[in-house]
MMTF fields as JSON, N, C-alpha, C and O atoms, coordinates in Angstrom:
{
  "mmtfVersion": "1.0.0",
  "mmtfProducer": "UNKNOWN",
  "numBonds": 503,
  "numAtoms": 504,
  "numGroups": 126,
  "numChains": 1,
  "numModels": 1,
  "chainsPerModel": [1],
  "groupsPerChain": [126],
  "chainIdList": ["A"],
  "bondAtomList": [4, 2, 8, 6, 12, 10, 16, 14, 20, 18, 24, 22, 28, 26, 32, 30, 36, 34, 40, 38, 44, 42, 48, 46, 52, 50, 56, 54, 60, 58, 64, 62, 68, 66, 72, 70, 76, 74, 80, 78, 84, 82, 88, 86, 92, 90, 96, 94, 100, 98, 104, 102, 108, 106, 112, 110, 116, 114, 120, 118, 124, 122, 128, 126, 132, 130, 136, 134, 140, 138, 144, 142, 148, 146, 152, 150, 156, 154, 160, 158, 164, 162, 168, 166, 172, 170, 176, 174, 180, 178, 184, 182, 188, 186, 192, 190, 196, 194, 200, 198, 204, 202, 208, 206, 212, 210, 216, 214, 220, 218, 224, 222, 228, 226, 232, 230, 236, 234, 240, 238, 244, 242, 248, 246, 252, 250, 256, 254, 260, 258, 264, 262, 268, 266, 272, 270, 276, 274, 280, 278, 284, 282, 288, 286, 292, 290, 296, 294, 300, 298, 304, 302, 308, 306, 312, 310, 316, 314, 320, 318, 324, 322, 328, 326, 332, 330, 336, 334, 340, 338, 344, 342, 348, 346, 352, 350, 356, 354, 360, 358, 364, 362, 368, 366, 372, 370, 376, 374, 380, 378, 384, 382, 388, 386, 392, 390, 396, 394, 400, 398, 404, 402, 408, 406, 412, 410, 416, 414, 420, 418, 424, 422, 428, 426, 432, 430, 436, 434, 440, 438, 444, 442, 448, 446, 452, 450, 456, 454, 460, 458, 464, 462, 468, 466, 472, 470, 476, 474, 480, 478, 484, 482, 488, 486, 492, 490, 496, 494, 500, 498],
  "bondOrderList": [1, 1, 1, 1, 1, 1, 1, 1, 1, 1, 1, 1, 1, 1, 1, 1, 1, 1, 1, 1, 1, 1, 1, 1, 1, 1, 1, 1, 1, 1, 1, 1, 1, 1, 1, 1, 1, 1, 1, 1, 1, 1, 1, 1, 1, 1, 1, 1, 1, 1, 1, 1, 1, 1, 1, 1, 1, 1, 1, 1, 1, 1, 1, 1, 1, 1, 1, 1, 1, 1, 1, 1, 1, 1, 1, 1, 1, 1, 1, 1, 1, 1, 1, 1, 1, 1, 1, 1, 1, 1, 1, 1, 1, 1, 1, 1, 1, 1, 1, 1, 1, 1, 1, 1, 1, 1, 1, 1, 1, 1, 1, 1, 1, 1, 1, 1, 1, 1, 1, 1, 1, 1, 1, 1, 1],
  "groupList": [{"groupName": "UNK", "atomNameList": ["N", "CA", "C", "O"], "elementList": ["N", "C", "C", "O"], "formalChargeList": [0, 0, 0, 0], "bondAtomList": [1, 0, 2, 1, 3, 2], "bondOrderList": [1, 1, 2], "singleLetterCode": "X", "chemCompType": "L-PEPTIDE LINKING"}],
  "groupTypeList": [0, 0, 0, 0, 0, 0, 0, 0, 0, 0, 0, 0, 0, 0, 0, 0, 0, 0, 0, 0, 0, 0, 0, 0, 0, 0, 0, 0, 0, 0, 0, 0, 0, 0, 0, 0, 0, 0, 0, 0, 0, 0, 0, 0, 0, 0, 0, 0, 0, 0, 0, 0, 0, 0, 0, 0, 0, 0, 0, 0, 0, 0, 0, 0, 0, 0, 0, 0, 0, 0, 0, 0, 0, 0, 0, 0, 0, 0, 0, 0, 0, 0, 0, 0, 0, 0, 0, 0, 0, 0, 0, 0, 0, 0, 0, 0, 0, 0, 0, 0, 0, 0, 0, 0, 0, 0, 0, 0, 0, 0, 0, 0, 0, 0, 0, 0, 0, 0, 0, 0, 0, 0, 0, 0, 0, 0],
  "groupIdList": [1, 2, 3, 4, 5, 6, 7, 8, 9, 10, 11, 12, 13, 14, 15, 16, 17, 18, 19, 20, 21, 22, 23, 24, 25, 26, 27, 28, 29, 30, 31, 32, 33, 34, 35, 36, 37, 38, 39, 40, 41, 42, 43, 44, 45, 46, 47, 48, 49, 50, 51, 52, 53, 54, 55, 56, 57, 58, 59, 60, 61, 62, 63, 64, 65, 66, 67, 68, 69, 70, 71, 72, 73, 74, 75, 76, 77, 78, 79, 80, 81, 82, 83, 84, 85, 86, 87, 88, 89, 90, 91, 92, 93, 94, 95, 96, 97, 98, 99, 100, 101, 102, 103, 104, 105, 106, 107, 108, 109, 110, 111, 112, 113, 114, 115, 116, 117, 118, 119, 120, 121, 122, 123, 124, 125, 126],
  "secStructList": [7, 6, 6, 2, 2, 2, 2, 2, 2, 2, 2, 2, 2, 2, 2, 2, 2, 2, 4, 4, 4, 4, 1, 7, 7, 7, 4, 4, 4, 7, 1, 2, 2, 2, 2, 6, 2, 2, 2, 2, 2, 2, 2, 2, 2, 2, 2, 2, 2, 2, 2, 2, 2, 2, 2, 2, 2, 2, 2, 2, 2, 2, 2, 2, 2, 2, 7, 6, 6, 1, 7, 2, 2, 2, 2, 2, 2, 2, 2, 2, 2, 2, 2, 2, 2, 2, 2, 2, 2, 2, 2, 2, 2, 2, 2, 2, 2, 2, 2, 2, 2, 6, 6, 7, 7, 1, 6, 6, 1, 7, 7, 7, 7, 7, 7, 7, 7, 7, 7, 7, 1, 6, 6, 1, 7, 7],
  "xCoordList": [-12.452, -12.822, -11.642, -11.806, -10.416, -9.681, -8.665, -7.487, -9.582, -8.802, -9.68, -9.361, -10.75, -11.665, -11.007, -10.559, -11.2, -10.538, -9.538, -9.665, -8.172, -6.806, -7.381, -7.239, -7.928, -8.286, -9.088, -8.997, -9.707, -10.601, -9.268, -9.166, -8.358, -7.739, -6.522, -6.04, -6.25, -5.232, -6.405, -5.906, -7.375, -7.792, -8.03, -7.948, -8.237, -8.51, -7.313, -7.275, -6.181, -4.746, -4.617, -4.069, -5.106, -4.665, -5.339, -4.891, -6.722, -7.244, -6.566, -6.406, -6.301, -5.571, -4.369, -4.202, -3.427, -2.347, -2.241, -1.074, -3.401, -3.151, -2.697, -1.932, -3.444, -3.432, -1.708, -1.271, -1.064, 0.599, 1.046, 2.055, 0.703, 1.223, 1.45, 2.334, 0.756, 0.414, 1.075, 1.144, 1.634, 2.025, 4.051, 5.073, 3.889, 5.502, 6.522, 6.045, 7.966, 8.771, 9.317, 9.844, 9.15, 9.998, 11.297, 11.92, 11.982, 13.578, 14.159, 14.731, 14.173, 14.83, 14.705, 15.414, 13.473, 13.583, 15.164, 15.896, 15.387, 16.343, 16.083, 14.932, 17.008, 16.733, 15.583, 14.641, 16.252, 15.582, 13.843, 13.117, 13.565, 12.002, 11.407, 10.286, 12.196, 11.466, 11.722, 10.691, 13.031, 12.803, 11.865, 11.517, 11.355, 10.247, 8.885, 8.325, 8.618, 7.97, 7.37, 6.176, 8.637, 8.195, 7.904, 7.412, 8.371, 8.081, 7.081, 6.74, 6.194, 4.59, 3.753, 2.723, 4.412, 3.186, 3.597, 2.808, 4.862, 4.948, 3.958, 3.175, 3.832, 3.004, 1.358, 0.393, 1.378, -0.19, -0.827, -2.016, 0.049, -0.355, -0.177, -1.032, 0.984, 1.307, -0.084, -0.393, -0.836, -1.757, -3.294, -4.343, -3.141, -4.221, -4.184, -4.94, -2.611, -2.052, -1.986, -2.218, -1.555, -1.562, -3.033, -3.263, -4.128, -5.476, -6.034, -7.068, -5.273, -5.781, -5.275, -6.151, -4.279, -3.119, -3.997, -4.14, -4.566, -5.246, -6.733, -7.24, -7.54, -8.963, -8.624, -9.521, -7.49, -6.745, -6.871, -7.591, -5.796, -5.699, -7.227, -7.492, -7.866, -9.238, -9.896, -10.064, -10.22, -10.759, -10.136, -11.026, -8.949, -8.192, -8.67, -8.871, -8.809, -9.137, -10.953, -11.364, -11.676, -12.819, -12.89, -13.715, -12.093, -12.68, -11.983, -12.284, -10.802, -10.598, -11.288, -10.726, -12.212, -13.349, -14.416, -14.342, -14.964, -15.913, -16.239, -17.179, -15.015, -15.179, -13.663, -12.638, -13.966, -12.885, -12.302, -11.084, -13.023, -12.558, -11.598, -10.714, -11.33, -10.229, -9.458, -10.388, -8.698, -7.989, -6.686, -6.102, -6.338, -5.114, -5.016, -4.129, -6.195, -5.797, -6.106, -5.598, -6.973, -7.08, -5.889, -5.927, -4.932, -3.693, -2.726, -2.512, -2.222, -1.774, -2.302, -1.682, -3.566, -4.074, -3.664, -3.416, -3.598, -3.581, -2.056, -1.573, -1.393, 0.426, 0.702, 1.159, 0.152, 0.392, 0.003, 0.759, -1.323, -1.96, -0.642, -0.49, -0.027, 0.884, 1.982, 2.527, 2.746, 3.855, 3.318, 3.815, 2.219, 2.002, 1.799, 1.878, 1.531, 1.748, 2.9, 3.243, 3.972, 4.928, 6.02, 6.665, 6.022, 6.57, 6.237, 7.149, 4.938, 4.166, 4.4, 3.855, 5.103, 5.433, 6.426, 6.756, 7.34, 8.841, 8.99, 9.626, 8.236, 8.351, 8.292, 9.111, 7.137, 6.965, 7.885, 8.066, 8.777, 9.768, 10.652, 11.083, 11.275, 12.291, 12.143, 13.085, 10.771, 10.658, 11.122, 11.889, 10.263, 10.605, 12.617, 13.203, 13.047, 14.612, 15.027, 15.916, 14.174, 14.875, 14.759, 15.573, 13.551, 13.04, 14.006, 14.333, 14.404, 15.22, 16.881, 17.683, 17.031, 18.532, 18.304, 18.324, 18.166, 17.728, 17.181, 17.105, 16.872, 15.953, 14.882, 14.715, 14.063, 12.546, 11.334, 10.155, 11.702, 10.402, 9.597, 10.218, 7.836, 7.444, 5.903, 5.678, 5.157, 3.531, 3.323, 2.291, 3.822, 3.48, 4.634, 4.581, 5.176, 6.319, 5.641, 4.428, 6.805, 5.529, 5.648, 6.694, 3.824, 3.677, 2.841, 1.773, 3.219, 1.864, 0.732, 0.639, -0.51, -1.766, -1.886, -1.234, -2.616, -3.22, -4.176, -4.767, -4.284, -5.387, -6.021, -5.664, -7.21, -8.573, -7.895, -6.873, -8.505, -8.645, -9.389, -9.815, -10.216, -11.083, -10.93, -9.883, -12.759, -12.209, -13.355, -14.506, -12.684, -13.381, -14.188, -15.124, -13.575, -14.148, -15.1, -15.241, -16.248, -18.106, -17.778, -18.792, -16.597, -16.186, -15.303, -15.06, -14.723, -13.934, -12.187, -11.223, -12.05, -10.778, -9.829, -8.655, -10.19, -9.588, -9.003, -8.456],
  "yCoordList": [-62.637, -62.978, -63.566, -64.632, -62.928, -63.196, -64.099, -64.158, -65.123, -66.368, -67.269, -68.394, -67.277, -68.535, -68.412, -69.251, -67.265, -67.312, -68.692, -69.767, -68.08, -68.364, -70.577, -71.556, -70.453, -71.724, -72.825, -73.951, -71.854, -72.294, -73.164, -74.317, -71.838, -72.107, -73.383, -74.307, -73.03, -74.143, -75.592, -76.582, -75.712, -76.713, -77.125, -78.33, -76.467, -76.77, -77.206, -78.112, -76.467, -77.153, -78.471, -79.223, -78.98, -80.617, -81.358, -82.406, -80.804, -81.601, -82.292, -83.45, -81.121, -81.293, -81.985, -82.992, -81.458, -82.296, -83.297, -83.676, -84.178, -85.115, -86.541, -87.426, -86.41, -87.664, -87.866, -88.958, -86.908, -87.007, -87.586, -88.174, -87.774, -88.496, -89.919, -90.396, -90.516, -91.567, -92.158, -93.343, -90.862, -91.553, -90.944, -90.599, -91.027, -89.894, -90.9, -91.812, -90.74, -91.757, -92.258, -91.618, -93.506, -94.343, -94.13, -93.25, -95.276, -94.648, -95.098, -94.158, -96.015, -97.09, -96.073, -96.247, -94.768, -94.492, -93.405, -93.175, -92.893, -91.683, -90.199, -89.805, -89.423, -88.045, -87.868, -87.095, -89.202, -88.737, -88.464, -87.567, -89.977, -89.86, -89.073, -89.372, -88.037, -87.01, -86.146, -85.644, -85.742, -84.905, -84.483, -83.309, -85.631, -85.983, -85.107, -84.067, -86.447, -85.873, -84.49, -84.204, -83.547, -82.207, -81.137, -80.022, -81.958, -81.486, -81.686, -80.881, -82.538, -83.295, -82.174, -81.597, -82.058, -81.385, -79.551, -78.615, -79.448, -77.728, -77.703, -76.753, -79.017, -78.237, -78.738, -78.478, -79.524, -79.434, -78.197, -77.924, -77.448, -76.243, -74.709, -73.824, -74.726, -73.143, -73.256, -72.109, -74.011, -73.171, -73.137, -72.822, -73.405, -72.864, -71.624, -70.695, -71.786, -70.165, -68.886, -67.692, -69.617, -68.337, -67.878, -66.883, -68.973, -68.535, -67.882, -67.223, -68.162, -67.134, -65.861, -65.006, -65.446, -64.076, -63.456, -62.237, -64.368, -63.389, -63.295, -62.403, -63.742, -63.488, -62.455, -61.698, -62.335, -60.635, -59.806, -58.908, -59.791, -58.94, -58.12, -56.966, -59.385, -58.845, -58.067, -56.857, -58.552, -57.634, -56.647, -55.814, -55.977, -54.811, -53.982, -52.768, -54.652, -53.901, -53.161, -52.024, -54.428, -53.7, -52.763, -51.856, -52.845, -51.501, -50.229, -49.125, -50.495, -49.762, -48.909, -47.942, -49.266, -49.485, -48.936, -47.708, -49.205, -49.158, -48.121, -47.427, -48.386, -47.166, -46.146, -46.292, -45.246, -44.187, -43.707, -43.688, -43.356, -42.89, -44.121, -43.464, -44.846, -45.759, -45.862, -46.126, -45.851, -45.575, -46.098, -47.004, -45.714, -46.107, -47.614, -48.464, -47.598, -49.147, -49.943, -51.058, -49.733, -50.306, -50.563, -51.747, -49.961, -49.859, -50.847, -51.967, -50.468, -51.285, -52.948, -53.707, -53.196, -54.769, -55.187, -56.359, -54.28, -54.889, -55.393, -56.455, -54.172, -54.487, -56.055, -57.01, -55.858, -57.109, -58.587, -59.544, -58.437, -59.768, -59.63, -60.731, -58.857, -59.239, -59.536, -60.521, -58.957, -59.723, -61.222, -62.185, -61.324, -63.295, -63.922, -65.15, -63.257, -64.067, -64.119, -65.283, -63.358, -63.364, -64.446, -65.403, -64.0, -65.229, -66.22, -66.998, -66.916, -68.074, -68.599, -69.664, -68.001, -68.392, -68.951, -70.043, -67.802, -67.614, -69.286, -70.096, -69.657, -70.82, -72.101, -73.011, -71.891, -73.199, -73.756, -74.941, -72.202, -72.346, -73.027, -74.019, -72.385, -73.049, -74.641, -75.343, -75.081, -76.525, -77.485, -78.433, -76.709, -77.256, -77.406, -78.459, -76.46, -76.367, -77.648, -78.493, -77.479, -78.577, -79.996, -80.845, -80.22, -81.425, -81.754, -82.928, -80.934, -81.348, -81.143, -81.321, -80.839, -80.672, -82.42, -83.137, -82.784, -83.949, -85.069, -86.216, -84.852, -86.041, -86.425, -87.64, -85.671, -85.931, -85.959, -86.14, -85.799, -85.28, -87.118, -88.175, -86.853, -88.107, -87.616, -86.684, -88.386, -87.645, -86.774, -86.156, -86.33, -85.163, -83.843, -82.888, -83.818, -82.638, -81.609, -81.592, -80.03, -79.156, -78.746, -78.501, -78.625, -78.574, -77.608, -77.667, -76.494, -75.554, -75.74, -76.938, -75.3, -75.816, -76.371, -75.771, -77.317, -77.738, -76.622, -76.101, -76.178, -75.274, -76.158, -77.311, -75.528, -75.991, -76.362, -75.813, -77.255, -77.724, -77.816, -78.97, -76.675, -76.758, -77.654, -77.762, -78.5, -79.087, -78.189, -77.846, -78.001, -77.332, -78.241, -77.846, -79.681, -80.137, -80.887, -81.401, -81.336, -81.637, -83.305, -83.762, -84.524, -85.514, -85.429, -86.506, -84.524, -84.409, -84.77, -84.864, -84.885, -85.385, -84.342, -84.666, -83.033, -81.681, -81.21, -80.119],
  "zCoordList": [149.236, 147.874, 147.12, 146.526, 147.096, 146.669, 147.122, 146.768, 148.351, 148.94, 148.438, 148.822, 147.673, 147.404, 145.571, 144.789, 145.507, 143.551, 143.612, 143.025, 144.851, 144.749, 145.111, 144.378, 146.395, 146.401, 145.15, 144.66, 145.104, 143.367, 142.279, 141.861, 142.128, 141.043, 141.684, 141.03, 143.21, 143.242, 143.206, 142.67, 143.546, 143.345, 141.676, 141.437, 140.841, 139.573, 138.96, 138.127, 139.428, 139.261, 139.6, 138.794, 140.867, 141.095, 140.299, 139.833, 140.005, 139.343, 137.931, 137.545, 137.451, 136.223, 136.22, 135.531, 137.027, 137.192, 138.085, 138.185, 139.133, 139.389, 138.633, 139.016, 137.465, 136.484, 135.993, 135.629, 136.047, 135.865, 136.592, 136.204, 137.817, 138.51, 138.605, 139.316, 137.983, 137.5, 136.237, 135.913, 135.475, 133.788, 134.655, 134.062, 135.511, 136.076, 135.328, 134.652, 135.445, 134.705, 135.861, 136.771, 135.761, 136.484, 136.64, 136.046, 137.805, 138.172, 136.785, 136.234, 136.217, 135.162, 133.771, 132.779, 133.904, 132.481, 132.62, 131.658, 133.987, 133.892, 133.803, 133.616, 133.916, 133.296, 132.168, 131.992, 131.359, 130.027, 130.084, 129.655, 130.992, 131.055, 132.337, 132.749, 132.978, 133.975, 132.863, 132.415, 132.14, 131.544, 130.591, 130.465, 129.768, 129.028, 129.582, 129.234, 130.97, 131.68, 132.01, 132.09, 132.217, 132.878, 131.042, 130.871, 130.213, 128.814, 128.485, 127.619, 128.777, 128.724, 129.521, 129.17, 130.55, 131.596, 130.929, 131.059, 130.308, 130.033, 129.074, 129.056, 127.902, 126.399, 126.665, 125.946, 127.914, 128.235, 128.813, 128.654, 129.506, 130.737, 129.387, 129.338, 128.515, 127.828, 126.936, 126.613, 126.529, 125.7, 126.307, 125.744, 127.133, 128.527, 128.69, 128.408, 129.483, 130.039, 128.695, 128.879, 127.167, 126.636, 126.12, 125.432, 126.681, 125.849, 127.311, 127.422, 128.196, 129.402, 129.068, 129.198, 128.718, 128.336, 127.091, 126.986, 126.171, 125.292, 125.769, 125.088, 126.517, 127.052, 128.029, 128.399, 128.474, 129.477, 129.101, 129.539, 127.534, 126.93, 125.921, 125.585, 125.756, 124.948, 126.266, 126.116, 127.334, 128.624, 128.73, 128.901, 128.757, 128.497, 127.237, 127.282, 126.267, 125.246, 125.38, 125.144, 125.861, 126.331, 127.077, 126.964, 127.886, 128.948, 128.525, 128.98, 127.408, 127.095, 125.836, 125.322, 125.54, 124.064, 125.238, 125.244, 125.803, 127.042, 128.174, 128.562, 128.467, 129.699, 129.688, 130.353, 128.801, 128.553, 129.634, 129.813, 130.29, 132.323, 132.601, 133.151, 132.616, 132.966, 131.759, 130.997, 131.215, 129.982, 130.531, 129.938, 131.33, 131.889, 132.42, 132.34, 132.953, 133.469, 132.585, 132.71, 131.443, 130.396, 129.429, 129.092, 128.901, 128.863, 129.618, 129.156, 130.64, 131.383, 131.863, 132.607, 131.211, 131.22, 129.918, 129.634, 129.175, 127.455, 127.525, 127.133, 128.218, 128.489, 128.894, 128.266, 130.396, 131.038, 130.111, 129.944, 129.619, 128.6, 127.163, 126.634, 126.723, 125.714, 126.387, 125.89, 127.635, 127.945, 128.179, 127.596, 129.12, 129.267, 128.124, 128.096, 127.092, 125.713, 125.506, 125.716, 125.121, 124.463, 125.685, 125.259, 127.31, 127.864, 127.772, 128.051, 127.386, 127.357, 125.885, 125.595, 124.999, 123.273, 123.397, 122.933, 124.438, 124.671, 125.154, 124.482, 126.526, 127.063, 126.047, 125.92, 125.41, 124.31, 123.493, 123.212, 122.934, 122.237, 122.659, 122.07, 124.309, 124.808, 125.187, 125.555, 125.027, 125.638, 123.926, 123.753, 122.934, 121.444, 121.799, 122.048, 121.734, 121.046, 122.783, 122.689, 124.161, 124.71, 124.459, 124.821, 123.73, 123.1, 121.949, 121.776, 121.28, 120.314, 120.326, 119.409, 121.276, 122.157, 122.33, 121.329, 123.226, 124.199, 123.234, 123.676, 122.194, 121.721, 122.328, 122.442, 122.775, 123.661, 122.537, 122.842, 121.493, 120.282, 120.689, 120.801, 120.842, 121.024, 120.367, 119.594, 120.843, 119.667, 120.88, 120.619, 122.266, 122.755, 122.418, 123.192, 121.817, 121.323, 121.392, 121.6, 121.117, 121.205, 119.962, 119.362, 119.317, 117.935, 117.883, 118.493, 117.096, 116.408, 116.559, 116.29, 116.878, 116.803, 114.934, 114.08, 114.647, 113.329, 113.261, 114.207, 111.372, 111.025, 110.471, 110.226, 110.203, 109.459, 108.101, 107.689, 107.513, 105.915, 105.306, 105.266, 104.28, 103.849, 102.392, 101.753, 101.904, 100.78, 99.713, 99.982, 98.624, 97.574, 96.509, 95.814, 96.525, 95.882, 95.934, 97.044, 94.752, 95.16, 95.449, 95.976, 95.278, 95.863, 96.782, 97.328, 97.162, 98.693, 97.891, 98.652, 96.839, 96.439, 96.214, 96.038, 96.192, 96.059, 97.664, 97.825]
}
């Protein structure tokens, strides 16, 4: 079972990252444009991985809400889903401060998600 998951997911991986292959940086761009590069493919993949770390952590919390007889392992999933968040923040961060070490900031940088904007007013001008 747990060789078709693993195959599943490495295949869903190429999928995703085949198309990089294609935008990769040429020899002529340098460091700069692999480095770019592998900065493109980190802030496409961390907010996948950290919305996988919190759908963990919410399953931890259920069974821990759920089925009291496991308590423990319920616990210990909630653990594991906040460390892969907090390394997966940790990572984003470090790609931001290498983007701006380097001068890599481009319209793929890594940026906060955008919030909602609500408008209050009855012509939209508010």
């Amino acid at each position: 079972m747990s060789s078709i998951i693993t195959k599943g997911i490495s295949a869903s991986a190429l999928v995703v990252l085949l198309p990089l292959t294609v935008s990769a940086a040429s020899v002529s761009d340098g460091i700069a444009g692999v480095l770019k590069t592998v900065s493109d493919l980190i802030n496409m993949i961390v907010p996948i991985i950290i919305a996988l770390a919190i759908v963990y952590f919410l399953y931890g919390v259920v069974t821990y809400v759920i089925k009291p007889e496991e308590k423990g392992k319920a616990i210990n999933i909630m653990i594991w889903g906040i460390v892969g968040i907090a390394v997966m923040v940790s990572i984003w961060g470090l790609v931001a401060i290498f983007q701006n070490t380097f001068g890599l900031q481009g319209q793929n940088s890594a940026q906060t998600p955008a919030t909602v904007q609500f408008n209050t007013g009855t012509n939209g001008t508010n």
